[in-house]
DOVO-751500 format. One line per 10 residues: number of its first residue (from 1); for each residue x, y, z of N, C-alpha, C. Coordinates in nm, 2 decimals, decimal comma. Layout:
// DOVO-751500
NUM) X Y Z X Y Z X Y Z; ...
// end
This chain:
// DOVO-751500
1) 1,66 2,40 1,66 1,71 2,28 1,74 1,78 2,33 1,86; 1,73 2,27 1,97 1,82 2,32 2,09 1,95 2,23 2,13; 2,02 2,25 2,16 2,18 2,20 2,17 2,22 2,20 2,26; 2,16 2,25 2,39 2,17 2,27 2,55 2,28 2,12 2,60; 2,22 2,03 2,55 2,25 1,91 2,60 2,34 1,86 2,47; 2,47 1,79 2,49 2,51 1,70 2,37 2,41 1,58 2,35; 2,43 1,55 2,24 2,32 1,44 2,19 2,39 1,26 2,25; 2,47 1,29 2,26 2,56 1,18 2,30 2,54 1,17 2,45; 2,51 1,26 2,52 2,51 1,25 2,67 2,35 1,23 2,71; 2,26 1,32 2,62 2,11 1,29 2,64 2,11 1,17 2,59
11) 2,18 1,10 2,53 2,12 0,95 2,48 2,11 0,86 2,57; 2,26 0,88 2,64 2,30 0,79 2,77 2,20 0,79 2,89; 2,13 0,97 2,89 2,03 0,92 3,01 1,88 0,89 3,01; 1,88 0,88 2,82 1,73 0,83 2,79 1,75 0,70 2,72; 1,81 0,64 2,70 1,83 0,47 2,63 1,80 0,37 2,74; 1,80 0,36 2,83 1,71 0,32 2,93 1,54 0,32 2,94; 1,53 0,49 2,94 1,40 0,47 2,96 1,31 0,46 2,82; 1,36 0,43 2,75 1,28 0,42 2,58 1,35 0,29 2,53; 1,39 0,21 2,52 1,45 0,09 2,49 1,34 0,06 2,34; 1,22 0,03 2,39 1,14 -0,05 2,28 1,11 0,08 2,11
21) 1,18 0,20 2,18 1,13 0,30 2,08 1,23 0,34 1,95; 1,34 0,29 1,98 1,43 0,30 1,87 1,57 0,24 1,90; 1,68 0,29 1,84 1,83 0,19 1,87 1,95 0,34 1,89; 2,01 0,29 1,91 2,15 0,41 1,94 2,17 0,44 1,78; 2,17 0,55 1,79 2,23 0,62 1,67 2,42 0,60 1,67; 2,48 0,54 1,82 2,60 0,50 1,74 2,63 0,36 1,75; 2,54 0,26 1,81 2,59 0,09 1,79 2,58 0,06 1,65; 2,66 0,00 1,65 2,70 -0,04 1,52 2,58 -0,18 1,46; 2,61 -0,20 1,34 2,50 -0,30 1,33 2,33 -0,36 1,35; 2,30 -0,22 1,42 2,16 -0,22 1,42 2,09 -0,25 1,29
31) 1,94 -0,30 1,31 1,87 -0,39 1,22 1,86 -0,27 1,06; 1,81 -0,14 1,16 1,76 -0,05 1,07 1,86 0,04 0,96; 1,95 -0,02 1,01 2,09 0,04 0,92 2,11 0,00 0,82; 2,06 -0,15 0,77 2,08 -0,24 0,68 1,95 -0,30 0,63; 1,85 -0,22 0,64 1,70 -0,27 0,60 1,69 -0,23 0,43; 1,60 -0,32 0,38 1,57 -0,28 0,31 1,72 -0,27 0,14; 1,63 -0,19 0,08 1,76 -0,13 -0,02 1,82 -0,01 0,02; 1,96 0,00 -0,02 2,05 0,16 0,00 1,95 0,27 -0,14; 1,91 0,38 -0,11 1,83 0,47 -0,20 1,89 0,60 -0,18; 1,86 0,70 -0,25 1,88 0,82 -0,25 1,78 0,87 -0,34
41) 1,74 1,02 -0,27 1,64 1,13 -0,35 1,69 1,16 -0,49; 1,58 1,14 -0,59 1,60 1,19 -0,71 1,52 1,33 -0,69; 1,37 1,29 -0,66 1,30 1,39 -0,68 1,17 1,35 -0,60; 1,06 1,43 -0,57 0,96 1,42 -0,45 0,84 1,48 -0,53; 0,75 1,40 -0,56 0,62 1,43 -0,54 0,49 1,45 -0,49; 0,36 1,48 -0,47 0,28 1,48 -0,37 0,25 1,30 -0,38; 0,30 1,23 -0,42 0,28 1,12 -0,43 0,33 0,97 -0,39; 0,45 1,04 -0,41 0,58 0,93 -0,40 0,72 0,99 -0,42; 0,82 0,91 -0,50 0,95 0,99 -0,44 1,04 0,88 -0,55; 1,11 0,94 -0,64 1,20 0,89 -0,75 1,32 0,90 -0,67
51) 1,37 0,74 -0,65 1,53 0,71 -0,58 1,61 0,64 -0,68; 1,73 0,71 -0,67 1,84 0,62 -0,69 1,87 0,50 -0,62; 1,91 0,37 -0,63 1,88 0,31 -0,59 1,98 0,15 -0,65; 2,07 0,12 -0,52 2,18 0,01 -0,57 2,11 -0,12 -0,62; 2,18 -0,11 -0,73 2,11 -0,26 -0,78 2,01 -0,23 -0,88; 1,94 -0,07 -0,89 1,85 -0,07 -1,02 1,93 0,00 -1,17; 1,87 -0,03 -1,25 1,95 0,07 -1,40 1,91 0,18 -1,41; 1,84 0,20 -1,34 1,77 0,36 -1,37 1,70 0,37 -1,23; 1,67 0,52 -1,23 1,57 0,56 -1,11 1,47 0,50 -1,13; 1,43 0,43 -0,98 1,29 0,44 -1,00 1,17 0,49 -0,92
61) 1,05 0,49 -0,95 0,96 0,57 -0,87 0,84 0,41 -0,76; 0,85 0,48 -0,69 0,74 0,44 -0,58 0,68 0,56 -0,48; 0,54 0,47 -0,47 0,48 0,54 -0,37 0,46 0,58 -0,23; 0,44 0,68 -0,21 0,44 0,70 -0,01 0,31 0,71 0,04; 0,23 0,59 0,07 0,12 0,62 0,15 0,11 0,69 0,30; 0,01 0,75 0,31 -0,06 0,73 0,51 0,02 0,64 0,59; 0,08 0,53 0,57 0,10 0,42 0,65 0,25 0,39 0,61; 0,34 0,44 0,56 0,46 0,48 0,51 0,52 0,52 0,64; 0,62 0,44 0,70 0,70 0,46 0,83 0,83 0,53 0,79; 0,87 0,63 0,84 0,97 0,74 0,82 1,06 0,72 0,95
71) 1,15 0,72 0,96 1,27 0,67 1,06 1,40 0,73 1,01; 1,45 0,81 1,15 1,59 0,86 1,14 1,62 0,89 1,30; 1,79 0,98 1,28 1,83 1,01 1,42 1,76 1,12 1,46; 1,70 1,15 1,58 1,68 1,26 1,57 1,77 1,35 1,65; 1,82 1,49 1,58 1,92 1,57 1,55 1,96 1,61 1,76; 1,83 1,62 1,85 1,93 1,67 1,96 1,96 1,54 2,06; 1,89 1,44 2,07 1,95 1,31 2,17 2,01 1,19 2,07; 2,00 1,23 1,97 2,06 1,08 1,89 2,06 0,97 1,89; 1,92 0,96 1,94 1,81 0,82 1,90 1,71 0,85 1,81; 1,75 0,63 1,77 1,65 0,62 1,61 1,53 0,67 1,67
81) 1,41 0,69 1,59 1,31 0,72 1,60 1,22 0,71 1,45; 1,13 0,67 1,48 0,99 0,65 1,40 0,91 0,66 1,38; 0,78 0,73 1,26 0,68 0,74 1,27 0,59 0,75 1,11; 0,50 0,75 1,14 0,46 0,73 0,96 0,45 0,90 0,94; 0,36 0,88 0,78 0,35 0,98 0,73 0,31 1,14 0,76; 0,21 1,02 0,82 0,10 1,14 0,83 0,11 1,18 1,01; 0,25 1,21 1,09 0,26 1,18 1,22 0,38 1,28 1,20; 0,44 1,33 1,03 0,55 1,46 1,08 0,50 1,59 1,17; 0,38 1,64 1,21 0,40 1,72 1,26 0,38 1,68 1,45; 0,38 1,56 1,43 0,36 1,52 1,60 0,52 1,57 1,66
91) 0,48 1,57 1,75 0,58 1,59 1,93 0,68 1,52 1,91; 0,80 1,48 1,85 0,93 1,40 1,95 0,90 1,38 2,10; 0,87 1,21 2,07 0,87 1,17 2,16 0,99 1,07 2,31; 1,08 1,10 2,22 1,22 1,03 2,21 1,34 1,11 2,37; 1,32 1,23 2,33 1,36 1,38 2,43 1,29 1,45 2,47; 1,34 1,58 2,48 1,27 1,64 2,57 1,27 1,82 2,50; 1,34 1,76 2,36 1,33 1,88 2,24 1,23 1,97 2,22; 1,14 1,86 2,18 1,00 1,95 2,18 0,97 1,98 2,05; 1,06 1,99 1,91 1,05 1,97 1,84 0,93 1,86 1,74; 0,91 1,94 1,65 0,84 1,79 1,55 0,86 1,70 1,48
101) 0,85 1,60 1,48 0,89 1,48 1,44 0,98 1,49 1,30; 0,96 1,55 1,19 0,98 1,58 1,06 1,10 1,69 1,08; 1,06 1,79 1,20 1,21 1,82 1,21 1,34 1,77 1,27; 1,29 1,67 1,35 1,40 1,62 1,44 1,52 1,55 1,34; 1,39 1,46 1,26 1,50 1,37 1,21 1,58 1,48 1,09; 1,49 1,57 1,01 1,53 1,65 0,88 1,67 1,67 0,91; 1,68 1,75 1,08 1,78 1,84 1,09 1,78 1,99 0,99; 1,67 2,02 0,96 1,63 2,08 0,88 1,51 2,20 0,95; 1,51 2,33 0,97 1,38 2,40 0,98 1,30 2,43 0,89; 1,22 2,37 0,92 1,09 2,32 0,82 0,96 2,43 0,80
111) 0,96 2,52 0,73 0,83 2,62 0,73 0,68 2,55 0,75; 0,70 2,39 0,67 0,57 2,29 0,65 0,68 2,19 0,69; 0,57 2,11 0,76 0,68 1,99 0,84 0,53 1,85 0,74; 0,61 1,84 0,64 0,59 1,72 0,58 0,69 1,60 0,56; 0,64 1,49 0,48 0,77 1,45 0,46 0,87 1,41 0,28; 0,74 1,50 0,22 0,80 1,56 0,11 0,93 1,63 0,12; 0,89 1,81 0,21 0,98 1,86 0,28 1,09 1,79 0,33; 1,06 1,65 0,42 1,17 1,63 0,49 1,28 1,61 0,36; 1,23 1,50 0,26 1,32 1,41 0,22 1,40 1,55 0,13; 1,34 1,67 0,10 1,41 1,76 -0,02 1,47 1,84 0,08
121) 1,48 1,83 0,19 1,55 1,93 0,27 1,71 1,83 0,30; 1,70 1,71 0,28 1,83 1,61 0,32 1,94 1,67 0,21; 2,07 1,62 0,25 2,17 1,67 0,14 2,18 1,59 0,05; 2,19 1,63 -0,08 2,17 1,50 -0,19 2,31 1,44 -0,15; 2,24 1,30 -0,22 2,24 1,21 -0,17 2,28 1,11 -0,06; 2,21 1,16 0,02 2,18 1,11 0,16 2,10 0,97 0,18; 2,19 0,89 0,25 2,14 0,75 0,22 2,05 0,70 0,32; 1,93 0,61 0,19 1,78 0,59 0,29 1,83 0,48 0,23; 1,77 0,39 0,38 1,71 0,26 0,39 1,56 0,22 0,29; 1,51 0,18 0,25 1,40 0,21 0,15 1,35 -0,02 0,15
131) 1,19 0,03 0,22 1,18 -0,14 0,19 1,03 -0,11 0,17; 1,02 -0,20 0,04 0,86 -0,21 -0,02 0,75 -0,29 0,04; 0,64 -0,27 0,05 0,55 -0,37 0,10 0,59 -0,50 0,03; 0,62 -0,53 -0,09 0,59 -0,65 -0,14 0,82 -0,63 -0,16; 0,88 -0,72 -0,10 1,02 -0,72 -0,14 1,04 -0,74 -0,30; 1,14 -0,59 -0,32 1,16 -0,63 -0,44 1,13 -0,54 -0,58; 0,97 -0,51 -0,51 0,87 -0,44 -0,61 0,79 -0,31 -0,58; 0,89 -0,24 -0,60 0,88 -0,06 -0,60 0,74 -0,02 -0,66; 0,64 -0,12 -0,73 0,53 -0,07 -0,77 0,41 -0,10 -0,69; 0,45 -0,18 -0,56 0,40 -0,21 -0,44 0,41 -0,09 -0,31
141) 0,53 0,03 -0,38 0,48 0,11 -0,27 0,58 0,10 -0,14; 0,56 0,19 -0,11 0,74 0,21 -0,01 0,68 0,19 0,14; 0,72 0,11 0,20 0,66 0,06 0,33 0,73 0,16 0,44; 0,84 0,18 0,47 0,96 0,23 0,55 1,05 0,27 0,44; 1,10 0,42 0,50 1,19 0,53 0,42 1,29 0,55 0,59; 1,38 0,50 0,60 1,47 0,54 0,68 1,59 0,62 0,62; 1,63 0,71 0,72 1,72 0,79 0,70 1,89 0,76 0,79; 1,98 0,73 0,65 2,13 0,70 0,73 2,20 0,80 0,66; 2,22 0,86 0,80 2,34 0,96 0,75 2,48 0,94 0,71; 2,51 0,83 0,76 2,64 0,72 0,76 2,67 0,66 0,58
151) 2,57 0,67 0,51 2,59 0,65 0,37 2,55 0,71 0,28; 2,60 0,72 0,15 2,57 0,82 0,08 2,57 0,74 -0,07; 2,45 0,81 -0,14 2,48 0,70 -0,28 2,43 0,81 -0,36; 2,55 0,87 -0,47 2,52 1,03 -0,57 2,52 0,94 -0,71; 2,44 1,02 -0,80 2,52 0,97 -0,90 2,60 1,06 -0,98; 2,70 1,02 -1,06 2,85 1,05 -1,13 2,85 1,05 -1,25; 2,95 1,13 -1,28 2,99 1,08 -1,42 3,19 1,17 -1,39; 3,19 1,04 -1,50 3,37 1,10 -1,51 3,46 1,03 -1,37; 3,44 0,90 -1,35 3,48 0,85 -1,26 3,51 0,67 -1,33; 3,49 0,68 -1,44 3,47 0,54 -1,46 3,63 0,45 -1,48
161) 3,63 0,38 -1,43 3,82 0,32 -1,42 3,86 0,32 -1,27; 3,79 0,39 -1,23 3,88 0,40 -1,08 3,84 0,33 -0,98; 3,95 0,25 -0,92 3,95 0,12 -0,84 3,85 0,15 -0,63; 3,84 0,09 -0,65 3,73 0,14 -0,51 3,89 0,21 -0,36; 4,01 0,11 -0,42 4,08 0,16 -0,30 4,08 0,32 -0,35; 4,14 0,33 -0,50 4,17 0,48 -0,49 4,06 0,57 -0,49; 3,90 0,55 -0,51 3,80 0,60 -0,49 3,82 0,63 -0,32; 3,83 0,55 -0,26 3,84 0,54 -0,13 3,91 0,66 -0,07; 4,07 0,65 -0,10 4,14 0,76 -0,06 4,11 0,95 -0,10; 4,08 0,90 -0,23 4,00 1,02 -0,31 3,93 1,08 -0,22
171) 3,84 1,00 -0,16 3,74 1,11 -0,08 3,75 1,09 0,08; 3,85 1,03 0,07 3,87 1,03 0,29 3,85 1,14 0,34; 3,90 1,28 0,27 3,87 1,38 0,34 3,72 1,41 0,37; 3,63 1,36 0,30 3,50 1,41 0,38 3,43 1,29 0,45; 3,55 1,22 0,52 3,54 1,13 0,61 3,46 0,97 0,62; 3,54 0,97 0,43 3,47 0,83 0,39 3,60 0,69 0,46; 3,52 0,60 0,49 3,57 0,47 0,51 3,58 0,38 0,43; 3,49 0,41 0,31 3,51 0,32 0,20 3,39 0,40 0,10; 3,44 0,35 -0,08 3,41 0,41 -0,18 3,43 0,35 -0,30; 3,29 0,32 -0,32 3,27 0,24 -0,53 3,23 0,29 -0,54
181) 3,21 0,25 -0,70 3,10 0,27 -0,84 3,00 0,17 -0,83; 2,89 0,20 -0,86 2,81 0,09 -0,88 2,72 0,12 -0,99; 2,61 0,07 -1,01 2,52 0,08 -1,12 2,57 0,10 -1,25; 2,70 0,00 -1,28 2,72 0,07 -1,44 2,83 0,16 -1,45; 2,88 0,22 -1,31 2,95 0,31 -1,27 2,90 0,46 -1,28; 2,77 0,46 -1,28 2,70 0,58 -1,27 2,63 0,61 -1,10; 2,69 0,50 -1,04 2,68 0,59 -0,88 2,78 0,57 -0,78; 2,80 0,64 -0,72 2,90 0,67 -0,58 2,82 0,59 -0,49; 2,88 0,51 -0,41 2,85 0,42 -0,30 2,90 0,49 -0,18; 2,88 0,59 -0,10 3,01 0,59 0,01 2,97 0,54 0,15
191) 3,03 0,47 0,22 3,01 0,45 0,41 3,13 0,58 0,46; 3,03 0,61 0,52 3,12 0,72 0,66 3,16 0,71 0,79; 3,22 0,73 0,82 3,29 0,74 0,93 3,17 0,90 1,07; 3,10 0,97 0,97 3,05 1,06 1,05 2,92 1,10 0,94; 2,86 1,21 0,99 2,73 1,20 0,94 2,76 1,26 0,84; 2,68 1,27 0,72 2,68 1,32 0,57 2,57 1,47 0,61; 2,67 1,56 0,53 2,60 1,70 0,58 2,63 1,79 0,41; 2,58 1,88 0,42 2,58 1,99 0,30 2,70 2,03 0,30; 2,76 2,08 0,37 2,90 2,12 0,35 3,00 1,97 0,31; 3,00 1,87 0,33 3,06 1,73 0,30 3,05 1,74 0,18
201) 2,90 1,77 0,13 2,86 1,77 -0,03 2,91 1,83 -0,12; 2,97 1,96 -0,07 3,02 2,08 -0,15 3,15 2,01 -0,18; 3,20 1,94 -0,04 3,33 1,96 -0,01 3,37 1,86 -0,12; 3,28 1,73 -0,14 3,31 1,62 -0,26 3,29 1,69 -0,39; 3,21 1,75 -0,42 3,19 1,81 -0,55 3,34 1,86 -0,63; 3,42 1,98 -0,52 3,53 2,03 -0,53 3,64 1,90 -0,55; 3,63 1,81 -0,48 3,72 1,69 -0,46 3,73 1,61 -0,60; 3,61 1,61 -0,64 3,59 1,51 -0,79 3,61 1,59 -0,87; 3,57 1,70 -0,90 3,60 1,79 -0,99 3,76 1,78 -1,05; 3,83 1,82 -0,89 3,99 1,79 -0,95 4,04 1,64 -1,04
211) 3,98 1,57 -1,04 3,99 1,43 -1,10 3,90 1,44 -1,21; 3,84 1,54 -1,27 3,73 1,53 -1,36 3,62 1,46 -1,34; 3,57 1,44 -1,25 3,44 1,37 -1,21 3,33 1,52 -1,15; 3,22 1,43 -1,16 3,12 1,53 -1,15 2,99 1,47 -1,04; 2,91 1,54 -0,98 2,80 1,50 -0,93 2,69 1,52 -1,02; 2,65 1,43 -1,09 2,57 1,48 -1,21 2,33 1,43 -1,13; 2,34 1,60 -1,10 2,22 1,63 -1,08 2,12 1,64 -1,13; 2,00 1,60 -1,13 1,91 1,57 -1,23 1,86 1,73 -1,17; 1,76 1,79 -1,29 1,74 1,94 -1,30 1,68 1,97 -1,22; 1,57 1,84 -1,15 1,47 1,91 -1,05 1,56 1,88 -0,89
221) 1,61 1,81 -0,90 1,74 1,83 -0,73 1,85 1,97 -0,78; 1,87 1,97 -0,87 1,98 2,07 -0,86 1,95 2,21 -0,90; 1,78 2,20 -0,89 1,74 2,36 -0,88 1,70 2,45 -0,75; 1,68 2,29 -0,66 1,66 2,32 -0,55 1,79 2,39 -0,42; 1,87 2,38 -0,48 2,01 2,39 -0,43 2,06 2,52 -0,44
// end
């Protein structure tokens, strides 16, 4: 990824000329921020993709077609950006990166720029936007997989009792704004204040640990690590 330019300053002098192509990675309240369900990677197949997912009892699995819209920041101008499946190894069209599409958004250098790759290259649990062709019904198949770095939903154990304020303060240091339980109290909810990165990840692991909580990894994400 080239860095020549802050992403914050190349935004300012391409948000003008790309308006219909995506939204500021920092206005608040944009459509794509709030689409759909909050999800996170369980696990990725040539098929589809097992998410965590607020509001379900369990993981569940849906599928990623050809026509499966993938949408994130991309890592050097920091505009949204979009494209389907089968369009990770196209050109960012957004800057002047040059980069491919699958890596822009990954933030990730990609040996194979799929979007298997992308989603297992994100730091668990890194929060997607996730909306099905049919609302509702995950066995309809995943229409749009957006990537927000701004949320984070892991699942836990050893956390159960604790009130969202003191969840809250618990983890401010890796620059949470706010913090539940949800699902039963088997997942972490968090909104950030800045982007969710692998070192953030570590940094919570160490943080809950002291409280007896845990990031409890299912075998096929936490072998990859």
């Amino acid at each position: 990824m080239k860095q020549s330019i802050s992403r914050f300053a190349l935004m300012a002098l391409t948000v003008a000329a790309v308006p219909a192509l995506g939204t500021s990675a920092i206005a608040g309240g944009d459509a794509w921020q709030h689409a759909g369900v909050l999800s996170s990677v369980v696990s990725v197949s040539d098929t589809g993709v097992t998410l965590n997912q607020v509001g379900a009892g369990a993981p569940i699995v849906a599928t990623v077609s050809p026509t499966t819209e993938l949408g994130g920041i991309c890592e050097d101008c920091g505009m949204f950006m979009t494209f389907s499946t089968t369009q990770c190894t196209g050109t960012c069209k957004m800057c002047s990166c040059s980069d491919k599409n699958g890596i822009c958004v990954s933030w990730a250098h990609l040996k194979s720029v799929t979007w298997q790759n992308m989603l297992k290259a994100l730091p668990v649990g890194t929060g997607l936007r996730t909306v099905f062709n049919t609302p509702g019904d995950p066995a309809s198949g995943l229409k749009d997989i957006y990537i927000n770095r701004r949320e984070v939903l892991l699942p836990v154990t050893g956390l159960t009792g604790k009130t969202t304020p003191e969840l809250t303060k618990l983890i401010s240091p890796v620059g949470a704004s706010s913090a539940e339980l949800t699902g039963n109290g088997k997942l972490l909810k968090i909104t950030l204040k800045q982007d969710w990165t692998a070192k953030k990840e570590a940094q919570l692991a160490t943080i809950l640990g002291k409280v007896g909580g845990n990031v409890n990894l299912p075998a096929a994400v936490a072998s990859t690590k």
